[in-house]
C-alpha positions as CSV (number, residue, x, y, z in Angstrom):
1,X,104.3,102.3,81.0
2,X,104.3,101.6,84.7
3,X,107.9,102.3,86.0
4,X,109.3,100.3,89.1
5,X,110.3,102.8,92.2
6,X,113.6,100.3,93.0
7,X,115.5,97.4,91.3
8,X,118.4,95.8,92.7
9,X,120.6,93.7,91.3
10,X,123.2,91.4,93.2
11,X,126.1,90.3,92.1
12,X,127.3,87.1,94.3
13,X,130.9,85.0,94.0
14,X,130.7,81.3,95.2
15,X,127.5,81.5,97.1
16,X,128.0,84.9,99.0
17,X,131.7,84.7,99.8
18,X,132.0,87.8,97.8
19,X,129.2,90.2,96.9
20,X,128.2,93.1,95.5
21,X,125.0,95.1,94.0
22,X,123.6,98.0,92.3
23,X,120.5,99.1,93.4
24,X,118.5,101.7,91.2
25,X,115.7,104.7,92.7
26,X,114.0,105.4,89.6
27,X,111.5,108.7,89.9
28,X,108.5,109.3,87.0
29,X,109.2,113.3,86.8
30,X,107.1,113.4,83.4
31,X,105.6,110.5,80.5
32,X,108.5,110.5,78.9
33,X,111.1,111.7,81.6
34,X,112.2,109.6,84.6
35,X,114.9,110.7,87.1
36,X,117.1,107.6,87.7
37,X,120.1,107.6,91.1
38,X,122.2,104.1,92.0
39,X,124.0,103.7,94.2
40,X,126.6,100.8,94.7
41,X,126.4,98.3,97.6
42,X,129.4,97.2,99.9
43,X,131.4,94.7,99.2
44,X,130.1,91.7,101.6
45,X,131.4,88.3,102.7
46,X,133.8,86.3,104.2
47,X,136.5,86.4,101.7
48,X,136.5,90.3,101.1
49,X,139.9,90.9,103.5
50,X,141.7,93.2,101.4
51,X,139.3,93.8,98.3
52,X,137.7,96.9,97.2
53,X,134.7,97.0,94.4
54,X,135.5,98.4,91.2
55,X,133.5,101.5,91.4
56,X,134.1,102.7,87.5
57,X,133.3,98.6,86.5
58,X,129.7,99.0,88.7
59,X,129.0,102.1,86.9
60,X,129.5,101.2,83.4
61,X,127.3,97.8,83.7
62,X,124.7,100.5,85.6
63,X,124.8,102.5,82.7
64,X,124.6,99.4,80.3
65,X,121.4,98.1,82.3
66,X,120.1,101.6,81.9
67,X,120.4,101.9,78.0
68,X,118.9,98.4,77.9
69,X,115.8,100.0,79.0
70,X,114.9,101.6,76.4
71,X,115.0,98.3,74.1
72,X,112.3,97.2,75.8
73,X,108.3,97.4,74.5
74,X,105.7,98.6,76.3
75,X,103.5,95.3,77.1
76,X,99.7,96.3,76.6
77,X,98.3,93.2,78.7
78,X,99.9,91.4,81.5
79,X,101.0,87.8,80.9
C-alpha cells in the first residue's frame, strides 16, 4: 500500500474566525513500518484574542486519526 508523504487536516469555527489543524509527515521506513511526526498548527483568525489551542485535545484526535488507519483495506485497483 502506497502511503501519502503529508495529510493535513483543518479544523475551522464559523468560516475561518477560528482555526486550527494537524498536519501529519508520514515516512515508509520498512513494508510494514512507517515513521509518523504531527505537528499542530497555530491558532488563526480574527476572533482568537485571548485563546490558546488545546494541545492534549489535538493530540488525542491525532492519535485517534492514526489508529483509524489501520482499519482501513488495502484497495487492489483504483476507483
Amino acid at each position: 500500500m502506497e502511503i501519502p508523504r503529508e495529510m493535513h487536516i483543518l479544523y475551522s469555527i464559523d468560516d475561518g474566525a477560528v482555526s486550527t489543524g494537524l498536519k501529519f509527515t508520514l515516512e515508509e521506513l520498512a513494508p510494514d513500518r512507517t515513521r509518523v511526526v504531527f505537528n499542530v498548527d497555530e491558532l488563526k483568525g480574527h476572533d482568537t484574542e485571548g485563546l490558546a489551542v488545546n494541545t492534549a485535545k489535538l493530540h488525542a484526535i491525532a492519535y485517534e486519526a492514526l489508529k483509524k488507519l489501520d482499519d482501513f483495506d488495502e484497495v487492489k485497483d483504483a476507483a
